[in-house]
Predicted model as a PDB file, atoms N, CA, C, CB and O in Angstrom, pLDDT in the B-factor column:
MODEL        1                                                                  
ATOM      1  N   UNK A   1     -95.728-109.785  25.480  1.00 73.00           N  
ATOM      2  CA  UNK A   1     -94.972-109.268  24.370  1.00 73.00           C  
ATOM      3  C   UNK A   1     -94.240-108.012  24.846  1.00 73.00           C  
ATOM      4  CB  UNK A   1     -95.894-108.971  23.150  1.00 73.00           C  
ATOM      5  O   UNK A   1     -94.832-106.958  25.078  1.00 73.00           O  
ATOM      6  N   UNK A   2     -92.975-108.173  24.973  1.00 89.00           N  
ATOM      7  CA  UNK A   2     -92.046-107.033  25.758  1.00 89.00           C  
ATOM      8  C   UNK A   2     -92.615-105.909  24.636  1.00 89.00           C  
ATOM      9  CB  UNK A   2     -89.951-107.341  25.825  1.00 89.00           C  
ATOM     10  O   UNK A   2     -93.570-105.285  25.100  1.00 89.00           O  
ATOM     11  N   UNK A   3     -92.320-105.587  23.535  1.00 89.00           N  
ATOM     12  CA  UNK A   3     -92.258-104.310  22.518  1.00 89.00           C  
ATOM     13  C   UNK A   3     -93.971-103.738  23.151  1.00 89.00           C  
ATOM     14  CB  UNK A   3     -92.106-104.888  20.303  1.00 89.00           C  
ATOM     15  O   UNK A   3     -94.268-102.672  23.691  1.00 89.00           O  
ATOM     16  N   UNK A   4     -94.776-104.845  22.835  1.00 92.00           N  
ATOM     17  CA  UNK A   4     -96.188-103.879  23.294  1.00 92.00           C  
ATOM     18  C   UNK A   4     -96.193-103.400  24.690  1.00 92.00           C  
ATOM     19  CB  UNK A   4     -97.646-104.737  23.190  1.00 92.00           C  
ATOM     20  O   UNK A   4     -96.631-102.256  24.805  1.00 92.00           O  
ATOM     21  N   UNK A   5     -95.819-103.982  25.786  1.00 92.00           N  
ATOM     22  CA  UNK A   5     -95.871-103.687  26.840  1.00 92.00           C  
ATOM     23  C   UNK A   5     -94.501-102.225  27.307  1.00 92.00           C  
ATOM     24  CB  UNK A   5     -95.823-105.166  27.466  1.00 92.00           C  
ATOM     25  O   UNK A   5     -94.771-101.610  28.339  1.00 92.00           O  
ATOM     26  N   UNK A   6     -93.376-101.855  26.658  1.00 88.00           N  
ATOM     27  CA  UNK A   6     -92.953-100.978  26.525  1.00 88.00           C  
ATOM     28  C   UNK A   6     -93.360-100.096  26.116  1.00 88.00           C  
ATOM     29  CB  UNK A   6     -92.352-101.088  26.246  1.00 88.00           C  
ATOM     30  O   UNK A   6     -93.353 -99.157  26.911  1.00 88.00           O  
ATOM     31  N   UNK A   7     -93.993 -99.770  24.613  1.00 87.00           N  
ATOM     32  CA  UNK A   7     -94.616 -98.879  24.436  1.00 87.00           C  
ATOM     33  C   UNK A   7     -96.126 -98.624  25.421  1.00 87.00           C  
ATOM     34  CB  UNK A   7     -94.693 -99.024  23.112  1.00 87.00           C  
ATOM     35  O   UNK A   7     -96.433 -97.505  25.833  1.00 87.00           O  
ATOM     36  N   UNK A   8     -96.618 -99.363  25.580  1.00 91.00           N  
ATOM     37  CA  UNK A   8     -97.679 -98.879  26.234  1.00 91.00           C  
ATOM     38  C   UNK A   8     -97.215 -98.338  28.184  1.00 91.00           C  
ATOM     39  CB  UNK A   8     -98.877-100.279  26.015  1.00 91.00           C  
ATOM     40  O   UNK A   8     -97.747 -97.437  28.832  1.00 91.00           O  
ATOM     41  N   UNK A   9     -96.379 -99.044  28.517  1.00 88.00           N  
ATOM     42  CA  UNK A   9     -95.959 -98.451  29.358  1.00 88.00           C  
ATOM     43  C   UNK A   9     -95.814 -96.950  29.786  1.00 88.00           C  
ATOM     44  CB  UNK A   9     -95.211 -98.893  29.288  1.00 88.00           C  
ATOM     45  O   UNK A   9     -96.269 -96.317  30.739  1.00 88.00           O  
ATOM     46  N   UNK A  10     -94.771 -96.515  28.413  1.00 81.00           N  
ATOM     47  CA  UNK A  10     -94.024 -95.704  28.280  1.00 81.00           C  
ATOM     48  C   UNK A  10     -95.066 -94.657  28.174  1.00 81.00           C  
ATOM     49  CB  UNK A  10     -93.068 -95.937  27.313  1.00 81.00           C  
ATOM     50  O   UNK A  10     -94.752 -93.562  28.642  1.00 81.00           O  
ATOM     51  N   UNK A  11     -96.515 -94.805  27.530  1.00 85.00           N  
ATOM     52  CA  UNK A  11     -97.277 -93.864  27.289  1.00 85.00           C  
ATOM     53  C   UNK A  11     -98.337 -93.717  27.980  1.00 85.00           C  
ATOM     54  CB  UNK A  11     -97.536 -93.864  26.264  1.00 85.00           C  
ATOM     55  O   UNK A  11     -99.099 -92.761  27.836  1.00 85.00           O  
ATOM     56  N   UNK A  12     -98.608 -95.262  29.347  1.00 86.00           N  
ATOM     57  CA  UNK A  12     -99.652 -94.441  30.243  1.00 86.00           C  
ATOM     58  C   UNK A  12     -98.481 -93.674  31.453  1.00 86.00           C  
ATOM     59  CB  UNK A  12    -101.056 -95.737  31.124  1.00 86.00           C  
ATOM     60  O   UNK A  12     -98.945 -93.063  32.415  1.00 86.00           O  
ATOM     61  N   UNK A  13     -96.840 -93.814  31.236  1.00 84.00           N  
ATOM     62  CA  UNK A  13     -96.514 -92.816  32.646  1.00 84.00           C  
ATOM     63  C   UNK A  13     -96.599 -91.424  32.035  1.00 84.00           C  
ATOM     64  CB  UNK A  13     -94.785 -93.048  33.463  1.00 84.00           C  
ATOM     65  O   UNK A  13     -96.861 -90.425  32.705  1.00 84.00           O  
ATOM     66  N   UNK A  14     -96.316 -91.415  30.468  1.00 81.00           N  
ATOM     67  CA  UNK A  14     -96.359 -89.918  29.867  1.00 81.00           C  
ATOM     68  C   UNK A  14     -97.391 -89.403  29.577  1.00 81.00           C  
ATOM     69  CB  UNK A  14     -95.753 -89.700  28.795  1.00 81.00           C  
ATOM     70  O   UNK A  14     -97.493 -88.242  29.975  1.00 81.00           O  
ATOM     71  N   UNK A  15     -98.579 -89.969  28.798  1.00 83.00           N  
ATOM     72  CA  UNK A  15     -99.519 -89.103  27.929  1.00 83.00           C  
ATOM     73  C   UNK A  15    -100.991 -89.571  28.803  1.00 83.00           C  
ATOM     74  CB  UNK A  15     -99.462 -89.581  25.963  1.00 83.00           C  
ATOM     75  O   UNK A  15    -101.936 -88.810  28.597  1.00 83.00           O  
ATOM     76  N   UNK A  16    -101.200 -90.472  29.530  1.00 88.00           N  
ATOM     77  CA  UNK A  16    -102.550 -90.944  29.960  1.00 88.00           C  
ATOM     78  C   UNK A  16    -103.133 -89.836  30.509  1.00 88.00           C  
ATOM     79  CB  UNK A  16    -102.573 -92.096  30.941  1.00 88.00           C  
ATOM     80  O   UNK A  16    -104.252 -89.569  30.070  1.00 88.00           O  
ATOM     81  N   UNK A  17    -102.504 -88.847  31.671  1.00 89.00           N  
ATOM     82  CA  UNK A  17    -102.885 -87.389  32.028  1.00 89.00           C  
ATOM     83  C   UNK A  17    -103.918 -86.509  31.024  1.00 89.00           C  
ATOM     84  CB  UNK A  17    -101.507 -86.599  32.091  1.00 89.00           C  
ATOM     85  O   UNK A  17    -104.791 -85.672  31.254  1.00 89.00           O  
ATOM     86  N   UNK A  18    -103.374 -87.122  29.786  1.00 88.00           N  
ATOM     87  CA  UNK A  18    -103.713 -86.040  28.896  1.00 88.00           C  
ATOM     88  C   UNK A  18    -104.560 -86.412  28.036  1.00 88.00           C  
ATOM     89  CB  UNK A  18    -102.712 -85.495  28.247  1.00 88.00           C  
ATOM     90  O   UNK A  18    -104.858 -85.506  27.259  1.00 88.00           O  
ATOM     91  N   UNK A  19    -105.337 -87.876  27.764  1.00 93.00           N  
ATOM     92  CA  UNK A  19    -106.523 -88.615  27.464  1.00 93.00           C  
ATOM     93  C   UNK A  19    -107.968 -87.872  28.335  1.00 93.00           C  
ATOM     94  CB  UNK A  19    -106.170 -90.292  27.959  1.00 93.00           C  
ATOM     95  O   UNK A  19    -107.975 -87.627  29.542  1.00 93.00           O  
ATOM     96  N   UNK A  20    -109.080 -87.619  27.411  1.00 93.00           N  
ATOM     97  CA  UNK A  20    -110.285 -87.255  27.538  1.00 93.00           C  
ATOM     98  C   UNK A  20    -110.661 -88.676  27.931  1.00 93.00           C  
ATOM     99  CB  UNK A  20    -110.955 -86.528  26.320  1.00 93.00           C  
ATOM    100  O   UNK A  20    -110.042 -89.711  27.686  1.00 93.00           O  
ATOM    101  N   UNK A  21    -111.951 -88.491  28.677  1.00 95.00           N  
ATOM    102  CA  UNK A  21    -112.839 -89.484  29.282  1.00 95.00           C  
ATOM    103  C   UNK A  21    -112.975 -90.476  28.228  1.00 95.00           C  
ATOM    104  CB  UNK A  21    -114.231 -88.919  29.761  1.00 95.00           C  
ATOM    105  O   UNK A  21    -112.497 -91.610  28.263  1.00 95.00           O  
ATOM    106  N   UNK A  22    -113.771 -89.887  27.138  1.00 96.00           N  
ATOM    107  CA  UNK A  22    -113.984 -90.830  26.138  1.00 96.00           C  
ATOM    108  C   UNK A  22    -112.428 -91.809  25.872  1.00 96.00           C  
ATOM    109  CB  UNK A  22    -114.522 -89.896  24.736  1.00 96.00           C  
ATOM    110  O   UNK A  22    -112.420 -93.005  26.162  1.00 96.00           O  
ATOM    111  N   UNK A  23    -111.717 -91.414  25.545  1.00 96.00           N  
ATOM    112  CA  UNK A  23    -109.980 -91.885  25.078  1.00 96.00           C  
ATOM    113  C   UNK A  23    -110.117 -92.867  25.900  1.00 96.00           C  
ATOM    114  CB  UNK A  23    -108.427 -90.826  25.400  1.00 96.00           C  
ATOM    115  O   UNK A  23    -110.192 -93.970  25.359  1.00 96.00           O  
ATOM    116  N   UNK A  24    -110.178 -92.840  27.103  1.00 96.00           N  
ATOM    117  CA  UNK A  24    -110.385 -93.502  28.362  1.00 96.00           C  
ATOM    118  C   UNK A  24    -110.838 -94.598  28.218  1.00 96.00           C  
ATOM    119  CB  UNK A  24    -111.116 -92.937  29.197  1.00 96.00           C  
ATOM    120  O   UNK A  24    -110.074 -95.524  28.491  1.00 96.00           O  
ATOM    121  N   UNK A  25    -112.356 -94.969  27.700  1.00 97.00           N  
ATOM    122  CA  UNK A  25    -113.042 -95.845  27.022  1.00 97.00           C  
ATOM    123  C   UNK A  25    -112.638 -96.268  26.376  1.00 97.00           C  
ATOM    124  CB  UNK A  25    -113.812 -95.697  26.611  1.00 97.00           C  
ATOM    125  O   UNK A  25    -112.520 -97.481  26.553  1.00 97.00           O  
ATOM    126  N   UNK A  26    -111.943 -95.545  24.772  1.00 97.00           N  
ATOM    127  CA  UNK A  26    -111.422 -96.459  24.016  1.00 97.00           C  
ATOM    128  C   UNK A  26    -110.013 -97.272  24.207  1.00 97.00           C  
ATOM    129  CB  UNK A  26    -111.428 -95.861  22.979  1.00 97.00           C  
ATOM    130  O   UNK A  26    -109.479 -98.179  23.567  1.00 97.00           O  
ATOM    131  N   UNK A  27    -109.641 -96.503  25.426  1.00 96.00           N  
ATOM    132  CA  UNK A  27    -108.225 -97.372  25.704  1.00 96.00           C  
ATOM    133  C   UNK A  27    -108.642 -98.687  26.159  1.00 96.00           C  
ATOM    134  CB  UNK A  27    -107.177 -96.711  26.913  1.00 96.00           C  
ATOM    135  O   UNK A  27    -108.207 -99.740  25.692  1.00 96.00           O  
ATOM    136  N   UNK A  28    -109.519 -98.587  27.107  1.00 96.00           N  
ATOM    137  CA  UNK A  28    -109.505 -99.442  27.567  1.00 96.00           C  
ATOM    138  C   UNK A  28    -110.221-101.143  26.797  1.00 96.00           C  
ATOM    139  CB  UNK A  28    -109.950 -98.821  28.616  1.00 96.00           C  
ATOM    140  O   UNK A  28    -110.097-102.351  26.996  1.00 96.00           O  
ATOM    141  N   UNK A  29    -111.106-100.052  25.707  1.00 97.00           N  
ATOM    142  CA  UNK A  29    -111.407-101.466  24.399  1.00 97.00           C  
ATOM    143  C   UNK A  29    -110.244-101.793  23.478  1.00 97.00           C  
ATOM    144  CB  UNK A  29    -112.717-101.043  23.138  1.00 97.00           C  
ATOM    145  O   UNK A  29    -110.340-102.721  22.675  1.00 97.00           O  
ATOM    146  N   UNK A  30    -108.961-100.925  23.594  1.00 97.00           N  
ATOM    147  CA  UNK A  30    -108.436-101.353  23.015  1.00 97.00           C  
ATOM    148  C   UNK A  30    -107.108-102.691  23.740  1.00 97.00           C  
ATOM    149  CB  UNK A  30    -108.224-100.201  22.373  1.00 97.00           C  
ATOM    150  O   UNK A  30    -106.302-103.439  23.187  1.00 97.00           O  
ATOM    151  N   UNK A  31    -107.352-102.516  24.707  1.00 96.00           N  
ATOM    152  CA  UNK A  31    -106.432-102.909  26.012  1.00 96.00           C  
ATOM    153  C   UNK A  31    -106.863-105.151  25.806  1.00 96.00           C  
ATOM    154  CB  UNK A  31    -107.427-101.703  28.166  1.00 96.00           C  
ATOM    155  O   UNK A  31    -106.306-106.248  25.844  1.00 96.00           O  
ATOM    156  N   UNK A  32    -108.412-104.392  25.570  1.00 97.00           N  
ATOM    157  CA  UNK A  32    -108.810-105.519  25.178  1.00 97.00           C  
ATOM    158  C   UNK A  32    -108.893-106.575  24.079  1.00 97.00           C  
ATOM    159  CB  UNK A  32    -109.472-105.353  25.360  1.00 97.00           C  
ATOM    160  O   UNK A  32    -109.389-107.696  23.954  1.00 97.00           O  
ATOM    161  N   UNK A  33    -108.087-105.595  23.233  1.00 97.00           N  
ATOM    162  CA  UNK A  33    -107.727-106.857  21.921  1.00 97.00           C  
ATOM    163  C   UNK A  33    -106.491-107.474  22.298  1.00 97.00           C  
ATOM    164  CB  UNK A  33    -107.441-106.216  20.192  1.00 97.00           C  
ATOM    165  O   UNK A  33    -105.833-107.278  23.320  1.00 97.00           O  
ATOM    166  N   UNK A  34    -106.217-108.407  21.141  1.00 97.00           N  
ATOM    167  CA  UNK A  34    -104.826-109.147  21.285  1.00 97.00           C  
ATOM    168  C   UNK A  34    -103.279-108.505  20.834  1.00 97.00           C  
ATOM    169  CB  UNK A  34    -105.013-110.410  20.423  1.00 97.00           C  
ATOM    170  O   UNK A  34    -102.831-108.009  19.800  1.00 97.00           O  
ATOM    171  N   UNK A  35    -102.822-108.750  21.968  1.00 96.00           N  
ATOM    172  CA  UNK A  35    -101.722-108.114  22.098  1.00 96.00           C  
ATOM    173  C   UNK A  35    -100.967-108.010  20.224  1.00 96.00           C  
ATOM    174  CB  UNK A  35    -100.803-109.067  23.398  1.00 96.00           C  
ATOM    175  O   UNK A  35    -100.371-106.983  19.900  1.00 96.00           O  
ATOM    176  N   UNK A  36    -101.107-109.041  19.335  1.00 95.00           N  
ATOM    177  CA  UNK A  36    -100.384-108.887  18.590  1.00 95.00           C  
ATOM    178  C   UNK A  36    -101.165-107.917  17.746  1.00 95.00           C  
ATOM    179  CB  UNK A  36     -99.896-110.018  18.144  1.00 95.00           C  
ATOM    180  O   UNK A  36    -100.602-107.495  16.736  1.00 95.00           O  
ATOM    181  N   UNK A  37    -102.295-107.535  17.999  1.00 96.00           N  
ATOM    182  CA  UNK A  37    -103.088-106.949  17.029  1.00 96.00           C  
ATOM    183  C   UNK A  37    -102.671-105.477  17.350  1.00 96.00           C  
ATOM    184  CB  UNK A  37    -104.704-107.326  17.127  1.00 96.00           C  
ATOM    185  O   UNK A  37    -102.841-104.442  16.705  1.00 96.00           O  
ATOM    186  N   UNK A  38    -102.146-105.687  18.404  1.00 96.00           N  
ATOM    187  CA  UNK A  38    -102.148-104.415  18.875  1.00 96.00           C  
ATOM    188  C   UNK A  38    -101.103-103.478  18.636  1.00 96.00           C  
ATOM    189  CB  UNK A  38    -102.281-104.485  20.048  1.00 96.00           C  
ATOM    190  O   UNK A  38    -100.962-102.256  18.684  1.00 96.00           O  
ATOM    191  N   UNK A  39    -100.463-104.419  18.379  1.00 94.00           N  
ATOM    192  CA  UNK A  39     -98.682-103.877  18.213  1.00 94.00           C  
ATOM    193  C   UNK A  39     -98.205-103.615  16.939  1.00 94.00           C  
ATOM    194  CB  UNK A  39     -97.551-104.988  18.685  1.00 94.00           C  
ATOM    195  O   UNK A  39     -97.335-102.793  16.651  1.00 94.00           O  
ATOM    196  N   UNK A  40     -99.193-104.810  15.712  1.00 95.00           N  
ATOM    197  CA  UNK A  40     -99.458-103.925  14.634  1.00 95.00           C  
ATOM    198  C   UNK A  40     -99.971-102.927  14.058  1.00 95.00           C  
ATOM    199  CB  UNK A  40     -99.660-104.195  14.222  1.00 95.00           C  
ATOM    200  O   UNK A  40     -99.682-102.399  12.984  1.00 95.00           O  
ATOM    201  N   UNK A  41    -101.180-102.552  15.236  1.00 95.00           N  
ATOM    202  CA  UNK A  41    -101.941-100.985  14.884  1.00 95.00           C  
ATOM    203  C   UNK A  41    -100.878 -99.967  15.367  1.00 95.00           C  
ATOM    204  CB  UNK A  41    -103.598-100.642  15.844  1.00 95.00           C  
ATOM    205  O   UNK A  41    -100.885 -98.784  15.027  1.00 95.00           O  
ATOM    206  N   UNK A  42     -99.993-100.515  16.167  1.00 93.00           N  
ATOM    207  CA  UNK A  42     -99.121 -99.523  16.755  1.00 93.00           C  
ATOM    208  C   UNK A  42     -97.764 -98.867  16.229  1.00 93.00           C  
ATOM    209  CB  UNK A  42     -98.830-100.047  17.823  1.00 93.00           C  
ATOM    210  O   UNK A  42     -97.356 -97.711  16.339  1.00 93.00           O  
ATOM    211  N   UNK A  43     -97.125-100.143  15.539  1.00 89.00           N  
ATOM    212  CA  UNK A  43     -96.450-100.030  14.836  1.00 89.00           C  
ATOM    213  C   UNK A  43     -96.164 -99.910  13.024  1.00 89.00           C  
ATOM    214  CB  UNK A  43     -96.150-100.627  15.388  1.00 89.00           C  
ATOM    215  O   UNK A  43     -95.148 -99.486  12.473  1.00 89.00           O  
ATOM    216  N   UNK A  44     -97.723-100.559  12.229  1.00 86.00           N  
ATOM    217  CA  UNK A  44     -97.322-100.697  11.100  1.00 86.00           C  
ATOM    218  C   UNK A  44     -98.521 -99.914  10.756  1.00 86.00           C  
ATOM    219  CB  UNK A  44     -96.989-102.068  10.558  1.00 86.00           C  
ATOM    220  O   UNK A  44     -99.116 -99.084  11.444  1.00 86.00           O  
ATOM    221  N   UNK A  45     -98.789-100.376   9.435  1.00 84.00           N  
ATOM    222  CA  UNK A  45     -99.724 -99.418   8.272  1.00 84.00           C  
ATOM    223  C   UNK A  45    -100.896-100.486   8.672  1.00 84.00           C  
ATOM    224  CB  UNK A  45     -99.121 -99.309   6.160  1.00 84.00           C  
ATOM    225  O   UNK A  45    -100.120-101.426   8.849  1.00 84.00           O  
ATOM    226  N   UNK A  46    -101.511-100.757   8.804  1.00 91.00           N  
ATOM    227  CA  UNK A  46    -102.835-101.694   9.147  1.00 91.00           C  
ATOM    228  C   UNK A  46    -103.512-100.952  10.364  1.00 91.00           C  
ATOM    229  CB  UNK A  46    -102.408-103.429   9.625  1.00 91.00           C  
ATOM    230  O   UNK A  46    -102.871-100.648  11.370  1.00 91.00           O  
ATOM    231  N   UNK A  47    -104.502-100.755  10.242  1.00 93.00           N  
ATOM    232  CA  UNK A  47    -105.520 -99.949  11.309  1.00 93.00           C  
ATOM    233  C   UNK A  47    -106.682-100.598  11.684  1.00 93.00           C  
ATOM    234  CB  UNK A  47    -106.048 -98.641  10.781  1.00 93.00           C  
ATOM    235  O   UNK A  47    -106.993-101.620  11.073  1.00 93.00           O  
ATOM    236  N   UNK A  48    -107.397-100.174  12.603  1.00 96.00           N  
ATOM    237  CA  UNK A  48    -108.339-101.304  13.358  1.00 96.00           C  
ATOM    238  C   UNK A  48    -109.479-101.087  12.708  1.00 96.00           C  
ATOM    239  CB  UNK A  48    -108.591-101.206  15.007  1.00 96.00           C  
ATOM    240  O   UNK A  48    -109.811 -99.912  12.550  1.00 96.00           O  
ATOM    241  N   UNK A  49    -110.432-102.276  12.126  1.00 96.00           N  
ATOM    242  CA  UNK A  49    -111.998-101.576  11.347  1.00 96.00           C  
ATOM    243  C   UNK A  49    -112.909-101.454  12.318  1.00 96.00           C  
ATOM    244  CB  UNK A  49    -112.847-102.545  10.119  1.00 96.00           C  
ATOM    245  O   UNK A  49    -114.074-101.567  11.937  1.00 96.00           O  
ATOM    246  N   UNK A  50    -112.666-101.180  13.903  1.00 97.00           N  
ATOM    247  CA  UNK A  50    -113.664-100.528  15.188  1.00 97.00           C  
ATOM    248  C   UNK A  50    -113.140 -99.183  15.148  1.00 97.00           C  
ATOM    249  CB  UNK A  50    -113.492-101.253  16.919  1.00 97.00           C  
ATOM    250  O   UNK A  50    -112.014 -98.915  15.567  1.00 97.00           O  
ATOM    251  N   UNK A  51    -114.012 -98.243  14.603  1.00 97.00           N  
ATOM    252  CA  UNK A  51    -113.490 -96.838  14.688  1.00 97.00           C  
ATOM    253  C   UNK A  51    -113.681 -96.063  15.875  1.00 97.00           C  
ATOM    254  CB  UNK A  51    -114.025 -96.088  13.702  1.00 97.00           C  
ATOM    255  O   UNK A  51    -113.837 -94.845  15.800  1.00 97.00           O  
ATOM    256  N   UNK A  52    -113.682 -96.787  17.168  1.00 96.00           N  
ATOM    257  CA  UNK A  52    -113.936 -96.280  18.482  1.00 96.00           C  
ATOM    258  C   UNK A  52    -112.213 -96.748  18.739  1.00 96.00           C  
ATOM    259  CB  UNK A  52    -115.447 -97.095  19.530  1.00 96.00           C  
ATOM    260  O   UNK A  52    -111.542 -95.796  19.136  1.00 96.00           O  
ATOM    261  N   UNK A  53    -111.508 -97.936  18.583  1.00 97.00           N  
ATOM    262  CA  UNK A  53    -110.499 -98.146  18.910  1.00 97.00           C  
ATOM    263  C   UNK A  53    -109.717 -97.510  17.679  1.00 97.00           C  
ATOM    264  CB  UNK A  53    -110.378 -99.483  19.292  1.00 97.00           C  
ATOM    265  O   UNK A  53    -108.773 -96.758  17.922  1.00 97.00           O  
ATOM    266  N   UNK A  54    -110.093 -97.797  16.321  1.00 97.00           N  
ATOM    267  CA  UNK A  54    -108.910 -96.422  15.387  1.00 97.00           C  
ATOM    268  C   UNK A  54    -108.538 -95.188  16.231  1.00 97.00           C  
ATOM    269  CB  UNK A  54    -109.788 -95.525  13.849  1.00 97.00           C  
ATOM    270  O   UNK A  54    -107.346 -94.941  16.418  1.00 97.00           O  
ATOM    271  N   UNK A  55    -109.352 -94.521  16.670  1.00 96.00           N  
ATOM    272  CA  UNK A  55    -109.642 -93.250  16.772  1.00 96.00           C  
ATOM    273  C   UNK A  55    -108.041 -93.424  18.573  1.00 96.00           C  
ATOM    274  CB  UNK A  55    -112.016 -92.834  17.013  1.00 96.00           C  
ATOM    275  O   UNK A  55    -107.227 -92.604  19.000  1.00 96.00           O  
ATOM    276  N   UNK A  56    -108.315 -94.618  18.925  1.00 96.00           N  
ATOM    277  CA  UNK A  56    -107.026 -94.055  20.187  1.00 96.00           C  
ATOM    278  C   UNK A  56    -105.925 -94.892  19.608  1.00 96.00           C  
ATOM    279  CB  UNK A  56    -107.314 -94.528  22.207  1.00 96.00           C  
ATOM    280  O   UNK A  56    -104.944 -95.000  20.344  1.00 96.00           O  
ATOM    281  N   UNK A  57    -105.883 -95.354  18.741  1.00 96.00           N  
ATOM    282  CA  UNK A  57    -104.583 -96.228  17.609  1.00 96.00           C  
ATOM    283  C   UNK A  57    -104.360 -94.663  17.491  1.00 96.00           C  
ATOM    284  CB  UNK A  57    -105.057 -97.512  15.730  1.00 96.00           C  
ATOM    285  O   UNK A  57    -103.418 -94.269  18.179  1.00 96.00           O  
ATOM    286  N   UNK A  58    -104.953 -93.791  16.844  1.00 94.00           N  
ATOM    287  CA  UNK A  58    -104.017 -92.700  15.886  1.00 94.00           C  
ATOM    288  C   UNK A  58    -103.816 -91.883  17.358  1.00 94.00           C  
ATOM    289  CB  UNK A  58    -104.986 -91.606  14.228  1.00 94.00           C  
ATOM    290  O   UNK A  58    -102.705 -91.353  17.350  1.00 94.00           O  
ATOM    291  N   UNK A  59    -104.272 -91.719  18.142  1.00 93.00           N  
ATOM    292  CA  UNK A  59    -103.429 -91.270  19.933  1.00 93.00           C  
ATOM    293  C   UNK A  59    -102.800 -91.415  20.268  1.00 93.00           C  
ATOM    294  CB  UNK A  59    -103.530 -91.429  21.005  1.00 93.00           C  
ATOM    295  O   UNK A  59    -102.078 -90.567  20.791  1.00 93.00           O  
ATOM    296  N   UNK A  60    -102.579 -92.688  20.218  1.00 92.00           N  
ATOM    297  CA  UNK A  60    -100.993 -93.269  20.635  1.00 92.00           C  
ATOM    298  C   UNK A  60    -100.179 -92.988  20.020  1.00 92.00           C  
ATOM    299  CB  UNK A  60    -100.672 -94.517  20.669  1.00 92.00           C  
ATOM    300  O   UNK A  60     -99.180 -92.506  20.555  1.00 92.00           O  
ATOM    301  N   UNK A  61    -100.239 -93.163  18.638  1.00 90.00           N  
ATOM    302  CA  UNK A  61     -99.034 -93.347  17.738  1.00 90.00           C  
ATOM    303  C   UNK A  61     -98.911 -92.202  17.393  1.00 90.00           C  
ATOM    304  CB  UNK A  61     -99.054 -94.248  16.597  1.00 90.00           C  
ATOM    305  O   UNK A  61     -97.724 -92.046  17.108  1.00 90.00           O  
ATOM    306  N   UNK A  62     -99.775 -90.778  17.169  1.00 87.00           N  
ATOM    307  CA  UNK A  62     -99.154 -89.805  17.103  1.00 87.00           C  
ATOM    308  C   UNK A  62     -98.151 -89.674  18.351  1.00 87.00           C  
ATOM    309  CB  UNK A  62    -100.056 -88.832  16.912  1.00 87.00           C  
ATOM    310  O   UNK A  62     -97.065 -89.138  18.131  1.00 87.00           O  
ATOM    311  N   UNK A  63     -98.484 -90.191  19.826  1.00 84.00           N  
ATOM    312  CA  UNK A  63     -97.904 -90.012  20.837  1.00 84.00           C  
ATOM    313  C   UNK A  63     -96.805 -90.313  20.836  1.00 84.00           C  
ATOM    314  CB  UNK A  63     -98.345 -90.396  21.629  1.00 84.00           C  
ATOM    315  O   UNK A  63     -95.807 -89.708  21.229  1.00 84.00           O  
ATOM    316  N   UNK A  64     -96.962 -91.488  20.290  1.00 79.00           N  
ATOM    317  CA  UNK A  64     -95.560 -92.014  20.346  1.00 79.00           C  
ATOM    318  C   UNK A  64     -94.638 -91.539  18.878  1.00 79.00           C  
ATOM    319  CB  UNK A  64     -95.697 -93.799  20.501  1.00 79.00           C  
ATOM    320  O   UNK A  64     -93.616 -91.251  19.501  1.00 79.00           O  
ATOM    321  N   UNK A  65     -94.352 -91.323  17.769  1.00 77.00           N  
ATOM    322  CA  UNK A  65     -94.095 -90.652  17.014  1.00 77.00           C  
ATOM    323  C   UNK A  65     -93.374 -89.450  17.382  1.00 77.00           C  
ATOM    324  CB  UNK A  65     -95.010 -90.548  16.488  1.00 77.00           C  
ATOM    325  O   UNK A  65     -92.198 -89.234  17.092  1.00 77.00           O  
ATOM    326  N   UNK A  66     -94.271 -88.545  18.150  1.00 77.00           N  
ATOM    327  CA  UNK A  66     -94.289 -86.890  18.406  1.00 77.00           C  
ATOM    328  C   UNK A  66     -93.593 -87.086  19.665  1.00 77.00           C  
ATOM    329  CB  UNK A  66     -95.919 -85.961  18.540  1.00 77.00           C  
ATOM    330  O   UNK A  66     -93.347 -85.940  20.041  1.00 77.00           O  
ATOM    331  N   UNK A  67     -93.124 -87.928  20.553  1.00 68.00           N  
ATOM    332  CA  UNK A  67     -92.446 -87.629  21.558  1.00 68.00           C  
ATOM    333  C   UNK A  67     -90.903 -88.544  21.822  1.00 68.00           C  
ATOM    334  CB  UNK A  67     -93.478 -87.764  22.616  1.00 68.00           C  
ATOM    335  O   UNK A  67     -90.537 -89.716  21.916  1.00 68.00           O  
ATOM    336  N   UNK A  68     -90.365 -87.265  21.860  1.00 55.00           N  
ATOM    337  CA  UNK A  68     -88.963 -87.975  22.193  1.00 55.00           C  
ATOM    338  C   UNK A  68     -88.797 -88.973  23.191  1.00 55.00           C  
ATOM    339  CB  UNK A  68     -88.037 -87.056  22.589  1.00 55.00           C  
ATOM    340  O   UNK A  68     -88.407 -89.788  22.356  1.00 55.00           O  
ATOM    341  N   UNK A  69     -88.764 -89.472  24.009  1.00 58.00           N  
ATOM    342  CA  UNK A  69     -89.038 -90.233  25.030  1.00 58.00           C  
ATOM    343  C   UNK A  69     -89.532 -92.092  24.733  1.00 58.00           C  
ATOM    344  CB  UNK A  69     -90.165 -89.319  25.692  1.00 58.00           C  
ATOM    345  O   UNK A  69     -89.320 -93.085  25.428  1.00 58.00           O  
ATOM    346  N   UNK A  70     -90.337 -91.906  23.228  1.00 55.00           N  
ATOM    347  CA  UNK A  70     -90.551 -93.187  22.896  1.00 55.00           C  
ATOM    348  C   UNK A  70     -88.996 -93.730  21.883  1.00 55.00           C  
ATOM    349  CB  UNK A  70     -92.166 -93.195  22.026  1.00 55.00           C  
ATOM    350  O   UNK A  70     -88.545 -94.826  21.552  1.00 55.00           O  
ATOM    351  N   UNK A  71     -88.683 -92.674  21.725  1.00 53.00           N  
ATOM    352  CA  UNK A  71     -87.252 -92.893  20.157  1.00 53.00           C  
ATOM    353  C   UNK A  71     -86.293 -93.624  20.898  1.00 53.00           C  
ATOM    354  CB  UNK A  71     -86.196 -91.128  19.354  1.00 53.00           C  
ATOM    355  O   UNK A  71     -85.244 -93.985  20.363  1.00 53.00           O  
TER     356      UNK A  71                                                      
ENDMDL                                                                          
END                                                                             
């Protein structure tokens, strides 16, 4: 899915530096859902009911939101 794989791109060359260990973990459970699931936590109002992966949904997307570079 080009759109998920852009954004996520875009945010391990910019923001991954700046992920805590834990973040780390949850990226990587989140890496592990399905791509479309993913792109709706990323993009729309629907949030994940694993609050280990919520918790790097609202990381990203503040990330991406808050940085010029994703616009």
């Amino acid at each position: 899915m080009r759109e998920l794989d852009l954004l996520l791109e875009l945010f391990l060359t910019t923001g991954l530096q700046s992920l805590e260990n834990d973040d780390l973990v949850r990226l990587e459970k989140l890496l592990e859902q399905p791509d479309q699931d993913i792109l709706v936590w990323l993009t729309g109002d629907p949030k994940p009911d694993n609050p280990e992966i919520r918790r790097i949904v609202e990381v990203l997307r503040h990330r991406i939101h808050s940085n010029s570079e994703f616009r």
